[in-house]
C-alpha positions in Angstrom: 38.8 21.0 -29.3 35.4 19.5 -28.2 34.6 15.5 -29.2 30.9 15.0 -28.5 30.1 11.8 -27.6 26.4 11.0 -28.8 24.0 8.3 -27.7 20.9 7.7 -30.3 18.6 5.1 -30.6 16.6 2.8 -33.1 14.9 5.9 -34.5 17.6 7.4 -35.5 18.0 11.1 -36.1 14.3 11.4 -34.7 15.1 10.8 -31.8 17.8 13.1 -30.9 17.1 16.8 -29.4 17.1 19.9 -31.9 20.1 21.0 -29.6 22.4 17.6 -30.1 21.3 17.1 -34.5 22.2 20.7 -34.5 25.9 19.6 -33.0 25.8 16.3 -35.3 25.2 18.3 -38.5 28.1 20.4 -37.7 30.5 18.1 -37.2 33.3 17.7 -39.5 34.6 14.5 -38.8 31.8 11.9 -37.8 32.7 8.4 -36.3 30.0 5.6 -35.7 29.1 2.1 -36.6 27.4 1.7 -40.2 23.9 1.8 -38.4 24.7 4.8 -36.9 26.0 6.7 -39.7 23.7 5.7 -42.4 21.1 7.7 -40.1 22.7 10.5 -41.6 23.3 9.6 -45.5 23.4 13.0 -46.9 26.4 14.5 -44.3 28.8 15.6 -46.0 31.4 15.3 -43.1 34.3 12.6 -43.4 33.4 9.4 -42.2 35.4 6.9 -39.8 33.7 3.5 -39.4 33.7 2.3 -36.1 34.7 -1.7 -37.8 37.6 -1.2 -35.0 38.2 1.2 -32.3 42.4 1.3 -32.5 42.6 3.6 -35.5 39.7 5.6 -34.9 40.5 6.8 -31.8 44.3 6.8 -32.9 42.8 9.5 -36.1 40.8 11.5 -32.8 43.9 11.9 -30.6 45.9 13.2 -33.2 43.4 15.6 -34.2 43.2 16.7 -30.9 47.1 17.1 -30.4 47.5 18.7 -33.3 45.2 21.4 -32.3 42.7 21.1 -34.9 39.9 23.2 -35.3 37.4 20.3 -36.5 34.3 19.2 -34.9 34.2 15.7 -34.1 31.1 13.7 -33.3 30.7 10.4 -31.8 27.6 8.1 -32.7 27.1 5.1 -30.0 23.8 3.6 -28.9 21.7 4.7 -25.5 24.2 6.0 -23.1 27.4 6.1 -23.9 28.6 5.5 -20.2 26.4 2.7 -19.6 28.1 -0.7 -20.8 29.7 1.7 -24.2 32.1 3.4 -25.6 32.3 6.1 -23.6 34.5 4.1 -20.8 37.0 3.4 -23.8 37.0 7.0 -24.9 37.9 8.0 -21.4 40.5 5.6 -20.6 42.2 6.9 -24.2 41.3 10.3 -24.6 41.5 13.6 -22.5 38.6 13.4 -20.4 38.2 17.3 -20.3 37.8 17.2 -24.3 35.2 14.9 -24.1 30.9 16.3 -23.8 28.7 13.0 -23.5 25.2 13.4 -24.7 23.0 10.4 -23.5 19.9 9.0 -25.2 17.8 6.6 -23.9 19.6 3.2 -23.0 18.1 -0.3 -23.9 18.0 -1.3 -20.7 16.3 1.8 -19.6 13.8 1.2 -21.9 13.6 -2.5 -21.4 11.8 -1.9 -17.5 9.9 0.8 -18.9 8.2 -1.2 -21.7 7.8 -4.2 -19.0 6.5 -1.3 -16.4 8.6 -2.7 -14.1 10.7 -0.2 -11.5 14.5 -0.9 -12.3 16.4 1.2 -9.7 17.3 -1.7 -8.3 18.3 -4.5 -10.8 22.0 -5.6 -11.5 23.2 -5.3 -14.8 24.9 -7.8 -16.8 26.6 -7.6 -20.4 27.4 -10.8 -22.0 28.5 -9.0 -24.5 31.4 -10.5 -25.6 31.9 -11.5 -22.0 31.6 -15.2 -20.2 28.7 -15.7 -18.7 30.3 -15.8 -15.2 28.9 -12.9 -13.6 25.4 -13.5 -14.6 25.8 -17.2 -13.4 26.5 -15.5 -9.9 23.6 -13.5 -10.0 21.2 -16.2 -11.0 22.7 -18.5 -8.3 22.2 -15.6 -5.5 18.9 -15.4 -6.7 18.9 -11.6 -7.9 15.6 -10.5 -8.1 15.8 -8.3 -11.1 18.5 -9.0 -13.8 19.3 -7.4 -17.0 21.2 -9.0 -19.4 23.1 -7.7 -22.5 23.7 -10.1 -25.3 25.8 -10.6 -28.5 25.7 -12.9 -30.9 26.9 -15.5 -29.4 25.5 -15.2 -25.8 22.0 -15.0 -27.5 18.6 -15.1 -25.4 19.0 -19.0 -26.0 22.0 -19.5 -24.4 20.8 -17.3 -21.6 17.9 -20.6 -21.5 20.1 -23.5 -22.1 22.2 -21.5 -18.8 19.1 -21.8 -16.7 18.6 -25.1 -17.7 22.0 -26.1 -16.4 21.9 -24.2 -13.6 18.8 -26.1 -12.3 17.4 -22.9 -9.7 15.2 -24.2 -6.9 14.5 -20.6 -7.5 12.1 -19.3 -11.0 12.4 -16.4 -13.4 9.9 -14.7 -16.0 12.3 -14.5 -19.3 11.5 -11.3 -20.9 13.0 -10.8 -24.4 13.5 -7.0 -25.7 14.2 -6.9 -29.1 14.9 -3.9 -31.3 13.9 -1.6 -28.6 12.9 2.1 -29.5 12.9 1.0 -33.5 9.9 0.4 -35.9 10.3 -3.7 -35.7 10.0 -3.0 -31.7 8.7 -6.6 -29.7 8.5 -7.4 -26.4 7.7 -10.7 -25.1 7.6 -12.5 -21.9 8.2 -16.0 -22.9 8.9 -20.1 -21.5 12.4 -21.6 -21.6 11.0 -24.1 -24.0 10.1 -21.3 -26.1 13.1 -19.4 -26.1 14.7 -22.8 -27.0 12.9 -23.0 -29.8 13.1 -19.6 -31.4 15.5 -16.7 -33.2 15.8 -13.4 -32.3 16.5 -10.0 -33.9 20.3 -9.3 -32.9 19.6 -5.9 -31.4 18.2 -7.3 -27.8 18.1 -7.4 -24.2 16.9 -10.1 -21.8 15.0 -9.0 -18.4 14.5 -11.6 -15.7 12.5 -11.4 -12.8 12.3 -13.5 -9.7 9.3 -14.5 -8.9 8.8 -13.2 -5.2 6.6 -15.8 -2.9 5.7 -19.4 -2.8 1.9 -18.3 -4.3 3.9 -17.6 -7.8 5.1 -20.9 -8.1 2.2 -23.2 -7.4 1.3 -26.0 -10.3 0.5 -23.6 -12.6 3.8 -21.8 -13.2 6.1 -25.3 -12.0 3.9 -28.1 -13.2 3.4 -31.2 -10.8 6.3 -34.1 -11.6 6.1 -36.8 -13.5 6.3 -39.0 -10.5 7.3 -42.3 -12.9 9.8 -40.2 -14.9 12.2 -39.4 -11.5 14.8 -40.9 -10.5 14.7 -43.2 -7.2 17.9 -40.9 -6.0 18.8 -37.6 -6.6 15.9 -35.9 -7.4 16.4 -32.5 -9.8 17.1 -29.4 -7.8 14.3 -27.6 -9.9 11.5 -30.1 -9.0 11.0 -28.5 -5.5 9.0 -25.5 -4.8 11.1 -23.2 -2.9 11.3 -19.4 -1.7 12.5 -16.8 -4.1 14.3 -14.8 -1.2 16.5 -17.7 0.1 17.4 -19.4 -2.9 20.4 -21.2 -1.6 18.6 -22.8 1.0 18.4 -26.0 -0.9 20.6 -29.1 0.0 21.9 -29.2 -3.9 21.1 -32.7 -5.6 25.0 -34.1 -5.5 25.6 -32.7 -1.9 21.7 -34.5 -0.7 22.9 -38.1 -2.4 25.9 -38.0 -0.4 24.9 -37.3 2.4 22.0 -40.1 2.1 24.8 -42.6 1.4 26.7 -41.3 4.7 23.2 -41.6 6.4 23.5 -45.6 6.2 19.5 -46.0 6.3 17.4 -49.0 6.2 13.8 -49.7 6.4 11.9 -49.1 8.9 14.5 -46.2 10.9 12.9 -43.0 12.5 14.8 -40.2 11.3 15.0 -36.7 12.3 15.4 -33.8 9.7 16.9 -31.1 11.9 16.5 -27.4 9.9 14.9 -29.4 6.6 14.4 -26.1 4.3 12.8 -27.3 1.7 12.3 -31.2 2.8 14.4 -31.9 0.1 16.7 -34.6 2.2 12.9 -35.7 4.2 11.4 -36.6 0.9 14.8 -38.3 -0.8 14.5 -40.6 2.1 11.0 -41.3 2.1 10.7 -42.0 -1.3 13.6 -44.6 -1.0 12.6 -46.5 2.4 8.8 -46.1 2.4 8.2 -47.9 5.6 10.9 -45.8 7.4 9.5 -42.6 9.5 11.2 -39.0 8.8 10.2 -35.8 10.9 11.3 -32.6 9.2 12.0 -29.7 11.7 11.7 -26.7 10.7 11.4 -23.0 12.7 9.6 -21.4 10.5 5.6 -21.8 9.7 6.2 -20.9 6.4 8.7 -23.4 6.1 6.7 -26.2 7.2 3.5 -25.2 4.7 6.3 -25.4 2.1 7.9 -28.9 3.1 4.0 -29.5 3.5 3.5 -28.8 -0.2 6.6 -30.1 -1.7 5.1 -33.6 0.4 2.1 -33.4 -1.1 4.0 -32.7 -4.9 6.0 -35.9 -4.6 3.2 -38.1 -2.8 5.3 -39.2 0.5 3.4 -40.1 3.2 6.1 -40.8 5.5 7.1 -37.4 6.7 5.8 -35.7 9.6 6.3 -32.5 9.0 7.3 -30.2 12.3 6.9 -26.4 13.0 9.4 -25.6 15.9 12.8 -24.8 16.8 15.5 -27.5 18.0 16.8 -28.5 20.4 13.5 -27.8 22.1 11.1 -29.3 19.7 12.7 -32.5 19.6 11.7 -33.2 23.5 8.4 -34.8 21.9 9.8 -36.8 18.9 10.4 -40.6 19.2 14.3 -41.7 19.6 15.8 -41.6 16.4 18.1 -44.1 14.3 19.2 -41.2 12.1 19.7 -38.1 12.3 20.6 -35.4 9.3 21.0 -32.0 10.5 21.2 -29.3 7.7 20.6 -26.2 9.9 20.7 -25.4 13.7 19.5 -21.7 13.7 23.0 -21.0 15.7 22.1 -23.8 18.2 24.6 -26.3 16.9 26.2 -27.5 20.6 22.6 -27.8 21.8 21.2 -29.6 19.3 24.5 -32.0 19.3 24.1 -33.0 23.1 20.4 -33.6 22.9 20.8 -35.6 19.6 23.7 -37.3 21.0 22.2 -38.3 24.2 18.9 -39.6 22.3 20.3 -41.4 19.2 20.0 -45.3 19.0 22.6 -47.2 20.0 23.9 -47.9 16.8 22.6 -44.4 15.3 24.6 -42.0 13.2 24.2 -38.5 12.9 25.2 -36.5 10.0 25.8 -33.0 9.5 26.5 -30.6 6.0 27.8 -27.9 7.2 28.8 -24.4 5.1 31.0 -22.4 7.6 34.4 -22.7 9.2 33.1 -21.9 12.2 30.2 -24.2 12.9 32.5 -27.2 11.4 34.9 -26.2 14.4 32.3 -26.5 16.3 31.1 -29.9 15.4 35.0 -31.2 15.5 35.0 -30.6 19.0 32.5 -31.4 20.1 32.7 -34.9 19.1 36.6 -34.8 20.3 35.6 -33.7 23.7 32.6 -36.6 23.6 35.1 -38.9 21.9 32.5 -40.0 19.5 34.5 -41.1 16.3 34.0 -39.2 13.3 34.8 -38.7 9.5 34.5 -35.6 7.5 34.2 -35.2 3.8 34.8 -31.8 1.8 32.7 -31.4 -1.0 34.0 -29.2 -4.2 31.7 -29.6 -6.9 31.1 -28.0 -10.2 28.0 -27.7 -12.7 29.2 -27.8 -16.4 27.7 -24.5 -18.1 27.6 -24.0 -21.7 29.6 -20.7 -22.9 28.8 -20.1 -26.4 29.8 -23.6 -28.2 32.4 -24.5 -25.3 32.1 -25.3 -21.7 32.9 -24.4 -18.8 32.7 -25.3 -14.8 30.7 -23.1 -12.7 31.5 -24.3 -8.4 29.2 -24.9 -6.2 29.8 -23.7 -2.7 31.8 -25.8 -1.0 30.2 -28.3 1.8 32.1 -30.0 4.6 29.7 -33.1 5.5 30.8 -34.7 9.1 29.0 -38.4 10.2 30.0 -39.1 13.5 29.0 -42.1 15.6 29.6 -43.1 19.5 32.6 -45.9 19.5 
């Protein structure tokens, strides 16, 4: 005996093939959610309501062991084997007495309506899921993402996430609601005004990176209120910053600890060795405005954006440098402080010029994401016999999961200040 599995959409019978309603109006046993079968209101097959799976698919095995002759058909939405019931079916059922017959999925037709290509975009369902793997993806800065929602994990909670989360990176917050269906809308909307709105419970959300620096100029991330910031610890989300290397970043807890470790005072010189962003630069500049901070950075496109993040949060104080250490730093005055935050794989030689040009009673502090460069730091201050401290840094964001919370990590840091004896 043969159970068709059948996908169908908003528009109902309409939108199936003459092949698969011909299969459907010859079933004699028909199983599917109240939406699904009220498509079909004159059938005169016995209905199952799909209100729980258990003793539906208890009522199809035994059909199918019994040997009877009955047709069986299977109303789901879209695909069944896309996020459905079809994995279910297989995992309880013979899989050789099972024929899927796919419609259109939601998501398919969510890039389609948006006209955006969607061969490569992950996939989440939040459906009746934490919102743990979509956290990942956000925070690995995914460039096309797909969400599935419930009633729980609605397109506003999807917001309130991003909020949280506080991305140096930005998404445009599709919302794809009753897709393929009369009462059809599709929206490309603000956080604010998915805060503030309700949705029809058949929807998917589409986000989309924004891809370069052009995207997310004063007009998409609005200047800051300059006398709303805080002195220290400055949002992660205030800083323009490059879709494809969203974790570049120091993150806000991990940059106010390392300025306490820093130890500054007025009127230092401090060196910014690998400054991303310029997050750290313009922390300290805005906090010791008669001290000097040069921001290295190898890249020219990192400078324009340290450049432009400067000119977002009115420092003067930062010099901003285009060049790779330790060989740029031959021109810069003698520092007092030094933060290093990348080294481009030339930690050792960016160590034993820093070391032999730092102030007398200088510092230099390091945040530093592997095993292997930490190892590397470690002994290199042993075999200087420089004395040292390290702190490991474990943090976690609280993250809203329906009406509870949960902790969502950070990745761990290991921040080492060392100073001669």
């Amino acid at each position: 005996m043969t159970v068709h599995v059948v996908g169908i959409g908003l528009d109902g019978a309409a939108g199936l093939t003459a092949e698969v309603q011909h299969l459907v109006l010859q079933a004699t046993l028909l199983v599917g959610s109240d939406r699904h079968l009220d498509y079909f209101p004159h059938h005169p097959a016995r209905r199952i309501v799909l209100n729980d799976f258990t003793p539906a698919i208890r009522e199809i095995r035994r059909r199918i062991e019994t040997g009877n002759t009955c047709s069986i058909v299977v109303l789901v939405s879209g695909d069944p084997l896309f996020f459905g019931l079809g994995r279910l079916l297989l995992l309880q059922l013979p899989p050789e007495e099972l024929v899927f017959h796919p419609h259109l999925s939601s998501v398919q037709l969510a890039f389609n309506r948006i006209k955006v290509p969607w061969q490569d975009a992950r996939f989440v369902s939040a459906h009746g899921r934490s919102f743990d793997e979509l956290t990942q993806a956000l925070q690995q800065g995914a460039g096309k993402i797909a969400v599935l929602t419930d009633d729980t994990r609605t397109p506003n909670a999807i917001a309130r996430l991003l909020e949280v989360l506080d991305l140096s990176i930005y998404y445009d917050f599709w919302v794809c609601e009753n897709l393929g269906g009369n009462e059809e809308r599709v929206r490309c909307l603000s956080i604010s005004e998915v805060l503030n709105q309700t949705f029809a419970p058949l929807n998917v959300v589409v986000l989309l990176r924004r891809e370069s620096l052009s995207d997310q100029e004063e007009d998409i991330l609005p200047l800051p209120n300059l006398a709303s910031l805080p002195m220290l610890g400055l949002p992660d989300g205030s800083f323009l910053s490059f879709s494809d290397r969203p974790g570049l970043i120091t993150k806000r807890e991990v940059r106010t600890l390392v300025l306490g470790e820093l130890s500054l005072a007025d009127k230092q010189t401090i060196w910014d060795i690998g400054a991303g962003t310029g997050s750290v630069s313009i922390e300290i500049a805005r906090l010791f405005p008669t001290s000097r901070v040069y921001a290295i950075e190898k890249t020219a496109a990192g400078t324009a954006l340290i450049e432009k993040n400067c000119q977002r949060f009115q420092v003067k104080n930062i010099i901003s440098i285009h060049g790779s250490a330790p060989e740029i730093l031959y021109r810069l005055p003698a520092p007092d402080r030094i933060f290093i935050g990348g080294s481009g794989g030339n930690l050792s030689k960016i160590l034993s010029f820093c070391g032999g040009n730092l102030a007398p009673d200088g510092s230099i502090v390091l945040a530093l994401a592997t095993v292997e460069h930490l190892s590397e730091a470690v002994k290199w201050a042993n075999d200087r016999n420089w004395n040292y401290h390290l702190l490991q840094v474990q943090l976690s964001r609280s993250v809203s999961v329906g009406q509870l919370t949960r902790f969502s990590p950070l990745n761990p840091v290991t921040i080492l200040t060392a100073k001669r004896f």
